[in-house]
C-alpha positions as CSV (number, residue, x, y, z in Angstrom):
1,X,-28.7,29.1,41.0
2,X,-31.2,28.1,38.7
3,X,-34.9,27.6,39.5
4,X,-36.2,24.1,40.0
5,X,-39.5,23.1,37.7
6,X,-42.6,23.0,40.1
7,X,-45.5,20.9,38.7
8,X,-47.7,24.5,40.3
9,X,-46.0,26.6,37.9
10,X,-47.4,24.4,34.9
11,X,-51.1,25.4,35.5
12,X,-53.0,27.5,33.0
13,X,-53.1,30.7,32.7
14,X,-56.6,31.4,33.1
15,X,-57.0,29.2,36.4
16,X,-54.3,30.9,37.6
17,X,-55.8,34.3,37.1
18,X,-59.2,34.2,36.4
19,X,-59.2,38.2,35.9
20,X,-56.4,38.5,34.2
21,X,-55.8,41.2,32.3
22,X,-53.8,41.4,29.2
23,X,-50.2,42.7,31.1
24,X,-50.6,40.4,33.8
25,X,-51.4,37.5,31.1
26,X,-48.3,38.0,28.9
27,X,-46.0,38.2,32.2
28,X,-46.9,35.3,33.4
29,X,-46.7,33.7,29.6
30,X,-42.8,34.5,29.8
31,X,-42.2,33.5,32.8
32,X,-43.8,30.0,31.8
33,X,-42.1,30.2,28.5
34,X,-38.4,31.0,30.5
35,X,-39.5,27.8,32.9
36,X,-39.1,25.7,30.1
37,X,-36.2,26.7,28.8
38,X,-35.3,26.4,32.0
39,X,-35.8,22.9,31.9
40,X,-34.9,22.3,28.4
41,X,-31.6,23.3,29.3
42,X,-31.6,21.0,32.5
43,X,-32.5,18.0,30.3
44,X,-29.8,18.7,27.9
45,X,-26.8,19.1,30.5
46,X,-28.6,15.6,32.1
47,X,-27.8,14.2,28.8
48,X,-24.9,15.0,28.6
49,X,-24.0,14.2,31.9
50,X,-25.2,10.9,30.7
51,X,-23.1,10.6,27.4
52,X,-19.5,11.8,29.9
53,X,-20.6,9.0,32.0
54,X,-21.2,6.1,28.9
55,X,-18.1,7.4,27.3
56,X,-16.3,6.8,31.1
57,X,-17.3,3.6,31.6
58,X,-16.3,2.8,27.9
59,X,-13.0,0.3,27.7
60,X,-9.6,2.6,26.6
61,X,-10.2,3.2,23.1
62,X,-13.4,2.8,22.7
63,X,-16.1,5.5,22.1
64,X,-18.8,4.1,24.3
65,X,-20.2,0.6,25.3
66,X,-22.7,-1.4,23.8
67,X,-26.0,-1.6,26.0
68,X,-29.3,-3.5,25.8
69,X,-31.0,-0.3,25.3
70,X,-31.3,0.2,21.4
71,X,-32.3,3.2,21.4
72,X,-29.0,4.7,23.7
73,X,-26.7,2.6,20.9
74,X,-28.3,4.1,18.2
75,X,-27.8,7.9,19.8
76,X,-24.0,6.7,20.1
77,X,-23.9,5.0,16.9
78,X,-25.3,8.4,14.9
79,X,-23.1,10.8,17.4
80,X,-20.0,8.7,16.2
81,X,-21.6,8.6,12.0
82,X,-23.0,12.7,12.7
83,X,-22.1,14.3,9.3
84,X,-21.6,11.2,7.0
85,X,-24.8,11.6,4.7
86,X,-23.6,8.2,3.4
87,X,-24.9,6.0,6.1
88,X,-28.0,4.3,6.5
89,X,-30.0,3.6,9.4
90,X,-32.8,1.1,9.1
91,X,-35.1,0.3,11.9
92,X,-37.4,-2.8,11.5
93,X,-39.7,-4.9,14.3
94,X,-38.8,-8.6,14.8
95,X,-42.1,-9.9,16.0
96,X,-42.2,-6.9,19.2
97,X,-38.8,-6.3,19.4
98,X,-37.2,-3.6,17.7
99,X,-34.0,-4.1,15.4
100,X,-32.1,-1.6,13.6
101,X,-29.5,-1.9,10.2
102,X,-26.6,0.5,9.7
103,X,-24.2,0.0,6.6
104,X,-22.9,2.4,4.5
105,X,-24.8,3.1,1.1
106,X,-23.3,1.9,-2.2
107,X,-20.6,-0.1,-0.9
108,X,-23.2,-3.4,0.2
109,X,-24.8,-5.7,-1.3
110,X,-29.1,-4.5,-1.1
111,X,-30.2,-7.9,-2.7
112,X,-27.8,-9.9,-0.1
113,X,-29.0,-8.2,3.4
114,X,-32.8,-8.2,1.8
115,X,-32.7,-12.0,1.6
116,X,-30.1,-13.0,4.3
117,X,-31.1,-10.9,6.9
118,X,-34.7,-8.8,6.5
119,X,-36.5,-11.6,5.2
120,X,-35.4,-14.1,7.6
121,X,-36.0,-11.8,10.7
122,X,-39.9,-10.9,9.3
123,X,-41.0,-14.3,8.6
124,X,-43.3,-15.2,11.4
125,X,-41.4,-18.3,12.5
126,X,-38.0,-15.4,12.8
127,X,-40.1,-13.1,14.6
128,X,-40.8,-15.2,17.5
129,X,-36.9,-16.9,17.3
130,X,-36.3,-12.9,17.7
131,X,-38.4,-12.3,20.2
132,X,-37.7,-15.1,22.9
133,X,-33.8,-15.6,21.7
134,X,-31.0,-14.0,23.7
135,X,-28.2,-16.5,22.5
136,X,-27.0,-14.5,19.4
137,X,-24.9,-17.5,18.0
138,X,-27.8,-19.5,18.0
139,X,-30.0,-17.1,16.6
140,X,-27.9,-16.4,13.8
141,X,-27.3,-20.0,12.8
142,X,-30.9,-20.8,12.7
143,X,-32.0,-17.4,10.7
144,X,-29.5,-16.2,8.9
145,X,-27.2,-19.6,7.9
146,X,-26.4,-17.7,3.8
147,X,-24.5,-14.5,5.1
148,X,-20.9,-14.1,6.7
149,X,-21.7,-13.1,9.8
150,X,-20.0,-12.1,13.4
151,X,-20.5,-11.2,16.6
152,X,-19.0,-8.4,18.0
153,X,-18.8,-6.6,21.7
154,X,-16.2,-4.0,20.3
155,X,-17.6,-0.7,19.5
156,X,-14.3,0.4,17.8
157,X,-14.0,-2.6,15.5
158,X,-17.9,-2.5,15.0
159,X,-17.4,1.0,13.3
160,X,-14.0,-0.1,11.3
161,X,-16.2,-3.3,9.7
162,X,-19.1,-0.5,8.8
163,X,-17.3,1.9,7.3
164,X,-15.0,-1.4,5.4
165,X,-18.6,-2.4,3.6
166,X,-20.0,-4.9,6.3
167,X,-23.9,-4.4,7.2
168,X,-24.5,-3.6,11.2
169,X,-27.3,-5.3,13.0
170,X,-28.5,-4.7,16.6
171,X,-31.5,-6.2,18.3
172,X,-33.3,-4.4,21.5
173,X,-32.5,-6.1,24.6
174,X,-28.8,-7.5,23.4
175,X,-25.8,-5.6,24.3
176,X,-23.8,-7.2,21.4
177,X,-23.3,-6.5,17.1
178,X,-23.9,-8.8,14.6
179,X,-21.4,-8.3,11.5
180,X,-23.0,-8.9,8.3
181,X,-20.3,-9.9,5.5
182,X,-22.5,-7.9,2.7
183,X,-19.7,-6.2,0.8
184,X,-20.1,-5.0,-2.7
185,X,-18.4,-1.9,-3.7
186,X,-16.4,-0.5,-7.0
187,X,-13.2,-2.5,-8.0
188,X,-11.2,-3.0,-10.9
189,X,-11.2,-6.1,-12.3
190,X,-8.1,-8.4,-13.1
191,X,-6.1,-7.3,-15.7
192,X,-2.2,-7.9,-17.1
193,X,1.2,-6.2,-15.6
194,X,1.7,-2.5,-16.7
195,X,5.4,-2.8,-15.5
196,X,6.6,-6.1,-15.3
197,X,5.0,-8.4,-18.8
198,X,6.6,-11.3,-19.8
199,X,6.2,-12.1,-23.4
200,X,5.6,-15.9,-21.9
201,X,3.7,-16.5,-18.8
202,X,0.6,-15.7,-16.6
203,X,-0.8,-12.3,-17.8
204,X,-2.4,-12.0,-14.8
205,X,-1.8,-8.8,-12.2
206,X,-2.6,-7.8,-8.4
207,X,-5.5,-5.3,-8.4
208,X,-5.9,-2.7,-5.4
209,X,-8.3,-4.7,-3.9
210,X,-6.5,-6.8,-1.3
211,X,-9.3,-9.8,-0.9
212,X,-8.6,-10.5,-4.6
213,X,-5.1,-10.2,-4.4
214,X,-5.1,-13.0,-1.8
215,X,-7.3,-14.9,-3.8
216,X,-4.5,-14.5,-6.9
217,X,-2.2,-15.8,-4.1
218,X,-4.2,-19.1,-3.5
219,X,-5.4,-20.0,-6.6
220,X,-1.3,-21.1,-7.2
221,X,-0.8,-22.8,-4.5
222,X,-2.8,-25.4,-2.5
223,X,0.1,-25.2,0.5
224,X,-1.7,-24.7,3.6
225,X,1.9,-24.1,5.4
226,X,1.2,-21.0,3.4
227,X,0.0,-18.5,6.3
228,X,-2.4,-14.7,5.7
229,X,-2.1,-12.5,8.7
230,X,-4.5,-9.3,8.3
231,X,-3.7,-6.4,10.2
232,X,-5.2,-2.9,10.2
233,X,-2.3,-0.1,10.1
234,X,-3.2,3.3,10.6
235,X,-4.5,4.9,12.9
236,X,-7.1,6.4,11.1
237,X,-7.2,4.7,7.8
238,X,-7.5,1.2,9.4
239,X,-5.8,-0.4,6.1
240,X,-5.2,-3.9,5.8
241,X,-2.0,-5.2,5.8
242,X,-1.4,-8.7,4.8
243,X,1.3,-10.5,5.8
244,X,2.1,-13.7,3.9
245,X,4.7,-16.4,4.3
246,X,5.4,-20.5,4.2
247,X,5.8,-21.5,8.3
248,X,7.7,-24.7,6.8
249,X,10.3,-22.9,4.3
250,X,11.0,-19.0,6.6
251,X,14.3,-18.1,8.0
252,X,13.2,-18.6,12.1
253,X,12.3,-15.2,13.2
254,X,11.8,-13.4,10.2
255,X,8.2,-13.5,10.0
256,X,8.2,-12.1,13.9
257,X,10.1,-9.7,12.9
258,X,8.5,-8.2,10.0
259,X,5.0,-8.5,12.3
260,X,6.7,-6.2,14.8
261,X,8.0,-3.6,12.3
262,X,4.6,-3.3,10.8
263,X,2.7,-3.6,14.3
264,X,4.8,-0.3,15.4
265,X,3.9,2.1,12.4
266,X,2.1,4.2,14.2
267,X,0.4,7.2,12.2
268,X,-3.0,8.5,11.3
269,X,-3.3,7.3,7.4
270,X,-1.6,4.5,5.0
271,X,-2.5,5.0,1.6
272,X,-0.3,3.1,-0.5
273,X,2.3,0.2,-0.2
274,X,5.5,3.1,-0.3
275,X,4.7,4.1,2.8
276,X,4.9,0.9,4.6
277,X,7.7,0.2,3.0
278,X,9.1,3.4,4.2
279,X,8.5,2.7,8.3
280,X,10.1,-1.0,7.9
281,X,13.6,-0.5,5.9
282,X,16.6,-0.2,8.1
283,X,18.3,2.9,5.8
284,X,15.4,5.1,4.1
285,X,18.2,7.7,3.0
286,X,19.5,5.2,0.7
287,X,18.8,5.8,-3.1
288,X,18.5,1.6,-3.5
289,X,15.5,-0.2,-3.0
290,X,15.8,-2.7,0.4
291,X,12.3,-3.8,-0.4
292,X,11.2,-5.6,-3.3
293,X,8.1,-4.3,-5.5
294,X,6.4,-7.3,-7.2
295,X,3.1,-7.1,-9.4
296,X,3.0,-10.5,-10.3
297,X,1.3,-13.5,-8.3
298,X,3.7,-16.3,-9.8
299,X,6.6,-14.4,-9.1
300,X,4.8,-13.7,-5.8
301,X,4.3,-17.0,-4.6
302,X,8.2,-18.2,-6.1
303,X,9.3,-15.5,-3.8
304,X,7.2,-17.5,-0.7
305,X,8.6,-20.4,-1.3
306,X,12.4,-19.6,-1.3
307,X,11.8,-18.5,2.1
308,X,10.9,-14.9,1.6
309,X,7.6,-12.9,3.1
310,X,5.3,-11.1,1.0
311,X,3.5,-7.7,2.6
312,X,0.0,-7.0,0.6
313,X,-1.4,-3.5,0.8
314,X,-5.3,-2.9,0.3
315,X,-5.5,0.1,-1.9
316,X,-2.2,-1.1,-3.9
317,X,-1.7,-3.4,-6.9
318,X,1.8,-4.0,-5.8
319,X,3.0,-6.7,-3.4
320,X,6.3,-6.0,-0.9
321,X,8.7,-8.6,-0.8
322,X,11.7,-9.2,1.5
323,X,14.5,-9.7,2.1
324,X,15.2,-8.1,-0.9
325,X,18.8,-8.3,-2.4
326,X,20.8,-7.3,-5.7
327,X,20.8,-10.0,-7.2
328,X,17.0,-10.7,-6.5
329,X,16.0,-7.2,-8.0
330,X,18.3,-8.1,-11.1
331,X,16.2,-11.4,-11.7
332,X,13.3,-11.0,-14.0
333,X,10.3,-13.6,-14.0
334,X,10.4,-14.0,-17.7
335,X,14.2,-15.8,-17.0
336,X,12.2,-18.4,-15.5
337,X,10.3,-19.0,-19.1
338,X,13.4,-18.9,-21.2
339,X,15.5,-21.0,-22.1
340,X,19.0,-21.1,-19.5
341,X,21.2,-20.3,-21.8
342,X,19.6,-17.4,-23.0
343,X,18.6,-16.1,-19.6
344,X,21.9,-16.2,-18.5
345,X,23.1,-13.9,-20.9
346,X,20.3,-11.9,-20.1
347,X,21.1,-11.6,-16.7
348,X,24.5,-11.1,-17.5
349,X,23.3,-8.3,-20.1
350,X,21.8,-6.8,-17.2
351,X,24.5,-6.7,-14.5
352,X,26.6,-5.2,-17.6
353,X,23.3,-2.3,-18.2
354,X,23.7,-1.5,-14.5
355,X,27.7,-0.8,-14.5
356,X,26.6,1.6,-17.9
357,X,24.0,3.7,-16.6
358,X,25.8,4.4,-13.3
359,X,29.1,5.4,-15.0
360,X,29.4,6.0,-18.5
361,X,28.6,9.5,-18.8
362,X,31.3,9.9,-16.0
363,X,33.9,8.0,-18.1
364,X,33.4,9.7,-21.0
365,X,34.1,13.2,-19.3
366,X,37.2,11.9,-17.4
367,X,38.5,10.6,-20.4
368,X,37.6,13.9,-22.6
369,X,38.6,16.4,-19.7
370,X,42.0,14.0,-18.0
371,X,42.8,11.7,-19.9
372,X,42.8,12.3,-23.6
373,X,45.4,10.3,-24.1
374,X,44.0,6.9,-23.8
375,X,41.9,7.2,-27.1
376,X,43.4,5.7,-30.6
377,X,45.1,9.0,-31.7
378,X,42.0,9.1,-34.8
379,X,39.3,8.9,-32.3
380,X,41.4,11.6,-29.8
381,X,41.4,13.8,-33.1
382,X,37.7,13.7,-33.9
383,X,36.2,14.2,-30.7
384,X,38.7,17.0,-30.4
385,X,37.4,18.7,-33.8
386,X,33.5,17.9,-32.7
387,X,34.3,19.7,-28.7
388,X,35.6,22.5,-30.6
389,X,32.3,23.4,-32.3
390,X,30.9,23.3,-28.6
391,X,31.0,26.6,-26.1
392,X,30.5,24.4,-23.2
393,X,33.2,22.0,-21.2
394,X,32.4,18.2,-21.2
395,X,30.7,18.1,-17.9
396,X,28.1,21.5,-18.4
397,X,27.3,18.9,-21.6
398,X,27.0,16.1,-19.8
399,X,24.6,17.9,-16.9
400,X,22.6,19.7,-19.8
401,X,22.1,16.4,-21.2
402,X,20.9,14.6,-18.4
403,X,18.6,17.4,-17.2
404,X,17.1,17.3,-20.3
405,X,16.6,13.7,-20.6
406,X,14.7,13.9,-16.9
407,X,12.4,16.2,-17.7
408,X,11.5,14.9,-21.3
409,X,11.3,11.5,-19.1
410,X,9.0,13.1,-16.6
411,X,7.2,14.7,-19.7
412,X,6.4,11.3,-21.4
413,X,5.6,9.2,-18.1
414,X,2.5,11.7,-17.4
415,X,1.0,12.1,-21.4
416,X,-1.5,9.8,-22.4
417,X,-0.7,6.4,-23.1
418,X,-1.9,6.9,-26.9
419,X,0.0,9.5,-27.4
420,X,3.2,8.8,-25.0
421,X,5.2,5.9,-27.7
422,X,4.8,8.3,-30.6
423,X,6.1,11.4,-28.3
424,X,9.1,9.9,-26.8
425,X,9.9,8.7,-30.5
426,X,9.6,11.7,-32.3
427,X,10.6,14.2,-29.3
428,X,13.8,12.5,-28.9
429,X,14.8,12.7,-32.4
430,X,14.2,15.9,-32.9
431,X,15.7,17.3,-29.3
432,X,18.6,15.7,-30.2
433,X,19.0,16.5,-33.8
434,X,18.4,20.6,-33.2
435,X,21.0,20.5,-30.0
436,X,23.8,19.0,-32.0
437,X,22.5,21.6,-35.2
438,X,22.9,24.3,-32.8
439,X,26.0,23.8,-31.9
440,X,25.1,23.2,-27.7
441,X,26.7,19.5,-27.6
442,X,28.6,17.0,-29.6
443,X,26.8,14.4,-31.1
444,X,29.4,11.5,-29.3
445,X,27.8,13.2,-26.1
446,X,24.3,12.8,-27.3
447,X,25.4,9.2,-27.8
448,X,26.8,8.4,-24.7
449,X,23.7,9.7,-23.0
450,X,21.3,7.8,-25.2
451,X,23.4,4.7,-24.3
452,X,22.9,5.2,-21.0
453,X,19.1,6.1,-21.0
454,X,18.6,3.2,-22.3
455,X,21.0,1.0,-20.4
456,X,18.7,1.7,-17.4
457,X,15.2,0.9,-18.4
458,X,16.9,-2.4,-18.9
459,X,16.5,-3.0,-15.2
460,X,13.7,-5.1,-14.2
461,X,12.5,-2.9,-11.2
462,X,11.7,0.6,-11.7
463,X,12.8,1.8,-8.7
464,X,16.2,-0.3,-9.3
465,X,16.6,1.8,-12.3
466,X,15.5,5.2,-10.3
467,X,18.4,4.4,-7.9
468,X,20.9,4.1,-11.1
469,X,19.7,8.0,-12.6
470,X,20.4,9.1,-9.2
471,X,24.0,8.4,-9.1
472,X,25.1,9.8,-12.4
473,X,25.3,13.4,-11.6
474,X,27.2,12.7,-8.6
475,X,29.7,10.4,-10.2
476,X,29.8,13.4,-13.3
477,X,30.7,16.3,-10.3
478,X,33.8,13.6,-9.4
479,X,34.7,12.9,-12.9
480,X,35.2,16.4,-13.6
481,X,36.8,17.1,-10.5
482,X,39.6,14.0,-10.4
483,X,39.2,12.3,-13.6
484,X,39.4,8.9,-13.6
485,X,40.5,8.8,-9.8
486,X,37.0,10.2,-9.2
487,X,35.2,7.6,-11.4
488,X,37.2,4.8,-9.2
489,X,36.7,6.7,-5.6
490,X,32.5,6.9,-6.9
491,X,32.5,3.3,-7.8
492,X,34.5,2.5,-4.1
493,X,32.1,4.8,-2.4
494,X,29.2,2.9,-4.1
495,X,30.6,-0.4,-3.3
496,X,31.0,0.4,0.7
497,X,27.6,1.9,0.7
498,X,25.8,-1.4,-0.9
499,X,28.2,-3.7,1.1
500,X,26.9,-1.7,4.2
501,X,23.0,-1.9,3.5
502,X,21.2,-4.6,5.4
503,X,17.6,-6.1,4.0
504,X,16.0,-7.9,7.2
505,X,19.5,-8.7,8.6
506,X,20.5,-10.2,4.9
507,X,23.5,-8.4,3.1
508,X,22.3,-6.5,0.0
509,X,25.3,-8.0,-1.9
510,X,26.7,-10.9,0.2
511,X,25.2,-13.1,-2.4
512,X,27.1,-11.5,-5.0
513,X,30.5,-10.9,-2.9
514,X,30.7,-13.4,-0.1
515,X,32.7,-16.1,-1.9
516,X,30.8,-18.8,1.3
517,X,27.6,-18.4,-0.9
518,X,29.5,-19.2,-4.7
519,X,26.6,-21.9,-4.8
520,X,23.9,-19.5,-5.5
521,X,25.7,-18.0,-7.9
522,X,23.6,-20.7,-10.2
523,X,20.8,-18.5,-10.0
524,X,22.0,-15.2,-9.1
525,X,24.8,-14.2,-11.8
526,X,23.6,-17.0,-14.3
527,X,20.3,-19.2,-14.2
528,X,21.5,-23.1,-14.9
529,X,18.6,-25.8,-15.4
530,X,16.0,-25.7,-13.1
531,X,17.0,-29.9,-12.6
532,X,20.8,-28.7,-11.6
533,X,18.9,-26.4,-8.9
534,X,18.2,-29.2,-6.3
535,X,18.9,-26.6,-2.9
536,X,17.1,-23.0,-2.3
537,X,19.4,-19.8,-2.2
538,X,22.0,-20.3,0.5
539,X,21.6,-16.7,1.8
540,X,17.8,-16.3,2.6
541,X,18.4,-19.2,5.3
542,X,15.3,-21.2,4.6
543,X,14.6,-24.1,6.5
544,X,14.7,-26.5,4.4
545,X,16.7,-26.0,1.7
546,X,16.4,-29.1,-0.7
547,X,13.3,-28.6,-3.1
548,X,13.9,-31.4,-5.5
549,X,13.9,-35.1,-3.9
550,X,16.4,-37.2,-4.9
């Protein structure tokens, strides 16, 4: 039990001994100096009896509760910011009553919260509104009309807005936050599309920022059936997550139901756009993409208004569209700026690219290894001569091949951009040359490989054309198993897969199979004049389909 403090005990020393001597003075000096630690220690478990019983009465999730006492919030406000050298505290009289400014440093505007909040607040008529005001609203409105500002009772989203750029401001007396929209932080500026250019067309990409990219969204369309949700995912993180579709044109409950798959991602950090779309795909095993990537606004906002919702990820200059299908991925937005004719044969260029970079190398060794036969006999002859100046079997070629091709891919995707075109050029050439000179592979295999490298960067999404590298080696392991029965069971086991694969309850190639929707075919397969286009894509199950008015 420890001693309690008496106020006898905190006489001097000298009235309490008037002949003291020296051992008698420096006993009775620690036994005043252990009183007070005594009491220190008292004062410290008090406050932190204190803190366990703000924290208590605190609503779930929340750290504490705001009070009228400033000087309590700001104990609670630096326990929760303890460590982070990057945040400011500023505390400042209002005529007699004493205010206080936390915002992080670098990442507001100083000019902004000088003029739309300081200055106001220590002009004398703002000093007396200060002192004698308790109505926040009306307080702000009458002080501080330039800034974006909020009130706000919640300690949690209090410390989310601080440490997303906004200023805090808390008056002595008031149990509530003002939110000050101050922002003003580092961001790359707009700039073109790295993976998706069109020769003809808006040059225009998202950036990582996703208030910009919203903006990008906007400036094209003056539709205000065209709805922005925000919400923070990540439990840590807090990243925004915008959700964007047209209320008059969605499929009824699609919307809902992408809310609800983002709404239940529940873990501590989002840092890019992949990983969202990685919690709301039905099958994340499958090599295909069931979520379109988009860097472009136009194409954004085209996607909006066939029905489809858009998912924008702060921190990612990539926009999430679904449902995503086929024969969406194989659509390109420079189709859209050429003439039909030609972007039909595009298209139909593309669908053929697809078929090659899946399965030719596979062909080739069923055909070399099975079925020599079904060459013209000249052809059958010369491959045969070439494959004897080879130690390897047509499949060890065809893996050697495509393992080199990967890694001089990888190699060239992470060199300098100066320096990448003129490596890819002259590596290529001379891997290939000094592997058919040395005798490793044949050159009609060095062919067939090149053929299909380059028959999948013809895809219009990268990760379309990811899916397609994936798939060779199995369909090579098949070939050289059963010949041409395994090329035909890989292209069945293909089929069932992307038959079975389900975007947001759309069928990744019903549009392409299901002979009920033949009508979008018009711009699926082929792309016929936007005038002969009068109804939206069948499939997607807008509600209302006409977009051209008779």
């Amino acid at each position: 039990m420890k001693r309690k403090c008496s106020c006898r005990q905190w006489q001097k020393i000298s009235a309490a001994i008037p002949a003291a001597n020296r051992d008698t003075a420096l006993s009775r000096l620690k036994e005043l100096q252990n009183l007070l630690s005594e009491c220190s220690e008292i004062s410290g478990e008090i406050g932190q009896v204190r803190d366990q019983l703000r924290q208590a009465d605190a609503p779930p999730g929340e750290p504490f509760r705001f009070t009228t006492a400033l000087a309590e919030n700001e104990h609670f406000l630096q326990t929760v910011f303890q460590d982070c050298a990057d945040v400011i505290y500023r505390s400042f009289l209002a005529g007699s009553r004493r205010a206080l400014l936390v915002y992080v440093e670098n990442m507001i505007d100083k000019e902004l919260i000088n003029r739309a909040v300081m200055n106001p607040l220590m002009t004398p008529e703002g000093q007396a509104e200060a002192v004698r005001s308790i109505d926040l609203p009306a307080l702000l409105n009458r002080l501080v009309p330039s800034a974006a500002l909020s009130v706000e009772s919640s300690v949690q989203a209090v410390i989310t807005a601080v440490m997303s750029g906004k200023a805090l401001l808390m008056l002595d007396g008031i149990n509530e936050a003002i939110l000050v929209g101050v922002e003003k932080y580092v961001k790359r500026s707009v700039s073109e599309p790295i993976t998706q250019e069109v020769v003809r067309g808006p040059h225009d990409a998202f950036t990582e920022t996703i208030k910009d990219n919203i903006v990008l969204v906007r400036r094209r369309t003056r539709d205000a059936d065209i709805k922005i949700k925000i919400i923070a995912v990540g439990r840590r993180t807090r990243t925004e997550v915008a959700l964007i579709y047209d209320a008059y044109l969605v499929k009824p409950g699609l919307a809902e139901e992408v809310e609800r798959r983002i709404r239940n991602i529940q873990v501590d950090k989002i840092i890019n756009s992949a990983a969202v779309e990685e919690f709301i795909v039905d099958r994340p095993w499958s090599p295909f993409p069931q979520v379109q990537s988009i860097e472009r606004p136009d194409a954004l906002v085209a996607a909006l208004y066939e029905g489809r919702v858009a998912i924008l990820v702060d921190n990612t200059p990539y926009a999430l569209v679904v449902p995503c299908t086929y024969n969406l991925i194989m659509q390109s937005a420079e189709d859209y700026t050429n003439p039909p004719l030609v972007a039909s044969l595009v298209r139909l260029t593309r669908h053929f690219s697809a078929f090659v970079a899946i399965y030719l190398p596979a062909v080739y060794v069923a055909i070399v290894s099975f079925h020599p036969g079904m060459l013209p006999t000249t052809l059958a002859i010369s491959i045969a001569e070439l494959r004897s100046r080879t130690p390897f079997p047509s499949f060890l070629e065809a893996v050697l091949m495509e393992l080199i091709l990967e890694v001089f891919q990888e190699a060239v995707v992470r060199l300098p951009r100066q320096i990448a075109g003129a490596a890819s050029i002259v590596g290529g050439f001379v891997i290939g040359n000094t592997i058919v000179q040395a005798g490793l592979v044949n050159p009609l295999l060095v062919v067939v490989i090149a053929a299909t490298a380059i028959a999948s960067y013809s895809m219009p999404s990268f990760t379309f054309s990811l899916a397609l590298r994936s798939i060779r080696v199995p369909m090579l392991v098949l070939s050289s198993i059963l010949g041409l029965y395994g090329v035909m069971l890989g292209i069945l086991i293909v089929t069932i897969h992307m038959c079975s694969l389900r975007s947001f309850g759309e069928s990744y190639v019903g549009g392409l199979l299901d002979i009920a929707l033949i009508g979008d075919w018009k711009d699926s397969l082929v792309r016929v004049p936007v005038r002969q286009l009068p109804a939206r894509p069948k499939q997607l199950g807008a509600q209302e389909r006409r977009r051209i008015e008779e």
